[in-house]
C-alpha positions in Angstrom: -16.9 -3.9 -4.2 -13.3 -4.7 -2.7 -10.7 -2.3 -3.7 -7.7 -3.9 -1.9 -7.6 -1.2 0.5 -9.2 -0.6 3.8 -13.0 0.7 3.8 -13.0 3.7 6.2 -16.6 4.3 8.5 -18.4 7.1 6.5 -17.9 10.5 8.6 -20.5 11.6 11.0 -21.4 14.8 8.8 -20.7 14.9 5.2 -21.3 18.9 5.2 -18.6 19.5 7.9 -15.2 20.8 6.3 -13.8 22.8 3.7 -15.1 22.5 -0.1 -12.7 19.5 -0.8 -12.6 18.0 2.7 -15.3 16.3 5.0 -13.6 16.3 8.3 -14.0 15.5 12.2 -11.5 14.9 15.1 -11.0 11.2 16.1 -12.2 9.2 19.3 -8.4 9.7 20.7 -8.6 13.5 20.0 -5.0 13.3 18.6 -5.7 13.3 14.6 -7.7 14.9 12.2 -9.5 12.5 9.7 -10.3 13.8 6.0 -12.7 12.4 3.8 -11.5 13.6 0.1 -14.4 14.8 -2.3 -14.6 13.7 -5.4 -15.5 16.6 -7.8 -18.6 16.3 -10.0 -16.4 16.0 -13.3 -14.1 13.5 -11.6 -10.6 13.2 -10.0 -9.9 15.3 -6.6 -8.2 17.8 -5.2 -6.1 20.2 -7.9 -3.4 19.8 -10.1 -1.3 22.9 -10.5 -0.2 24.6 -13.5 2.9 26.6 -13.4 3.5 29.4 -15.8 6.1 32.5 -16.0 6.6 35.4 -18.3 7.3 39.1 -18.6 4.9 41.4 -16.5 4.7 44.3 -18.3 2.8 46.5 -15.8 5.5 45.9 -12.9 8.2 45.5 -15.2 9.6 42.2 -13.1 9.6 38.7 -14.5 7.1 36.7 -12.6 5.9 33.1 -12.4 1.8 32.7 -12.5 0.4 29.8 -10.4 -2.9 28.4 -10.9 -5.4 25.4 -11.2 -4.9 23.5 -14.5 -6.9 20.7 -13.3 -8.2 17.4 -11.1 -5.8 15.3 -10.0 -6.0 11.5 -10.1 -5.8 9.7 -6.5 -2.4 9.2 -7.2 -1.3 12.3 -8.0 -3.4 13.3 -4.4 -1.7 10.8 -2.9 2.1 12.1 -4.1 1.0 15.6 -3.3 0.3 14.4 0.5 3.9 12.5 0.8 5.9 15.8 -0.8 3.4 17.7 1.9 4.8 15.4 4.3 8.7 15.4 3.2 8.4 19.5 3.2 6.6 20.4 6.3 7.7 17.6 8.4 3.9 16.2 8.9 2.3 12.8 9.3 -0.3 12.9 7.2 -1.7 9.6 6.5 -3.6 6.9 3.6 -6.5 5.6 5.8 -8.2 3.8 3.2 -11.6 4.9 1.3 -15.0 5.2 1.5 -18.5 5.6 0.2 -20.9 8.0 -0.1 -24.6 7.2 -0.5 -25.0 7.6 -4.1 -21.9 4.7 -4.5 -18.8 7.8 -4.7 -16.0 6.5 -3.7 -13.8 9.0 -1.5 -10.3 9.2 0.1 -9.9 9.1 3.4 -6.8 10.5 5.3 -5.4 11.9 8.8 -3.2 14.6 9.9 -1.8 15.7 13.2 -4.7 17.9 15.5 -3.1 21.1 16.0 -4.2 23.4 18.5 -3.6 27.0 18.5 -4.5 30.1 16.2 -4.1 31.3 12.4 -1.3 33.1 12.3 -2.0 36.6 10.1 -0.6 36.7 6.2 2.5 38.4 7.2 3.9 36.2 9.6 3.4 33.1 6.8 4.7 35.1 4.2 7.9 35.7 6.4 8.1 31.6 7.6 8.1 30.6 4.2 10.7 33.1 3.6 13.1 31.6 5.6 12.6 28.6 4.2 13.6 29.9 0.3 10.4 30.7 -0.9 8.9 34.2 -2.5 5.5 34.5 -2.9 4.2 34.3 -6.6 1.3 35.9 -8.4 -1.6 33.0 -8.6 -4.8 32.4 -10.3 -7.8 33.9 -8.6 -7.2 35.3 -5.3 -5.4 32.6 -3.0 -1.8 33.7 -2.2 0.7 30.8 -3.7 4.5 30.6 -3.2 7.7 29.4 -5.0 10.8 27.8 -3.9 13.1 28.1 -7.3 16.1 25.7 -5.3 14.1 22.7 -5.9 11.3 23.9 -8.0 8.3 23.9 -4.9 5.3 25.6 -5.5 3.1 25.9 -3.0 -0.7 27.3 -3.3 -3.3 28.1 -1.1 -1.1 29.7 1.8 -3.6 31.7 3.6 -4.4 31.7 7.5 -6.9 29.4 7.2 -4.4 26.9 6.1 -1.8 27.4 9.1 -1.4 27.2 12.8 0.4 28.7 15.1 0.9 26.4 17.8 1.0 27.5 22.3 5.3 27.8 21.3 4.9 30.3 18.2 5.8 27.8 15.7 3.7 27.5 12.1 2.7 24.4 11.3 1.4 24.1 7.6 -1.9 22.2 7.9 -3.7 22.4 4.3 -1.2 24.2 1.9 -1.1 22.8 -2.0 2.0 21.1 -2.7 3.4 20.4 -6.2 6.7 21.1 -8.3 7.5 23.0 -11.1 8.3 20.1 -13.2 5.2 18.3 -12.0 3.4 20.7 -14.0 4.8 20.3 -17.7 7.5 23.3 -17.0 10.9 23.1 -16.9 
C-alpha cells in the first residue's frame, strides 16, 4: 500500500517510549525519532476540550482542561506545527509506518536534548513569563492557559521538559491546542 508519503524503517523496539510514543535516538545522535500510536478505537494522540465556569468551592472563575477525544492525523499534525511556532522547536513529518498487524503509524523527529527535568515550580514560573496561568485539568496532569491568544497547553509536567547545561527549558512533549480549536469561544 503507497500512501504518497515516505515509509519510515519500523523502530528497533516497539515497547520503548511513553504510552503514545515508540521512540529511539538516531544513527547521528542529534534527533529523536517518534513513532505515533494509533489508539485501539482509532485516531492518535488527544484532542482537547476546553471548558470554564464558576468554581464554587474557591469562589474564582476557572477554565477546566481535559481530553475530549482522538485526534485525526491532521489535527496531530497541526498540533506539532503550533508546538513548533510556540516553543521555537523543529519537530518534524518523517513519513509513516507499519506495525505487524498492518497499523499504520506516524513517524516524527524532534531535537535530542540533553540535560535534566526541571521540578514543577521552575515550569510553572517559565510558562509564566510567557502569559500563561496554570488551569485546573482533567485527571491529574497539570495544564496551562494563555488567554492573549487563546493557548492551552496540557501535560506540563517534568517529564515533558528539559533543562538544558545553560538553565534554559526547552518544552519537549507538552499538548498544544487553542481555545477555539476546541468548540469554545
Amino acid at each position: 500500500m503507497s500512501l504518497g508519503l515516505p515509509e519510515v524503517a519500523p523502530p528497533q523496539d516497539w515497547a520503548r517510549g511513553g504510552s503514545e510514543h515508540a521512540v529511539q535516538i538516531e544513527p547521528d545522535g542529534k534527533r529523536i525519532r517518534k513513532w505515533t500510536r494509533l489508539a485501539p478505537e482509532g485516531g492518535l494522540g488527544f484532542q482537547i476540550g476546553v471548558g470554564h465556569g464558576w468554581d464554587k468551592a474557591t469562589q474564582q472563575f476557572v477554565a477546566h482542561v481535559g481530553w475530549e477525544r482522538r485526534q485525526t492525523p491532521a489535527e496531530y499534525l497541526e498540533r506539532i506545527a503550533l508546538f513548533n511556532r510556540l516553543f521555537s522547536d523543529d519537530i518534524r513529518f518523517e513519513g509513516y509506518s507499519k506495525k505487524s498487524d498492518g497499523a499504520v503509524v506516524i513517524v516524527t523527529s524532534q531535537r535530542l536534548l540533553e540535560g535534566d527535568h526541571p521540578p514543577q515550580a521552575d515550569i510553572d514560573r517559565w510558562l509564566a513569563d510567557r502569559g500563561f496561568s496554570r488551569v485546573r485539568s482533567a485527571g491529574e496532569l497539570p495544564a496551562a492557559y494563555r488567554a492573549r491568544d487563546g493557548v492551552v497547553l496540557f501535560d506540563i509536567k517534568p517529564a515533558n521538559f528539559i533543562r538544558d547545561s545553560q538553565g534554559r527549558l526547552h518544552a519537549i512533549d507538552v499538548i498544544v491546542s487553542r481555545w477555539d480549536d476546541a468548540g469554545f469561544e
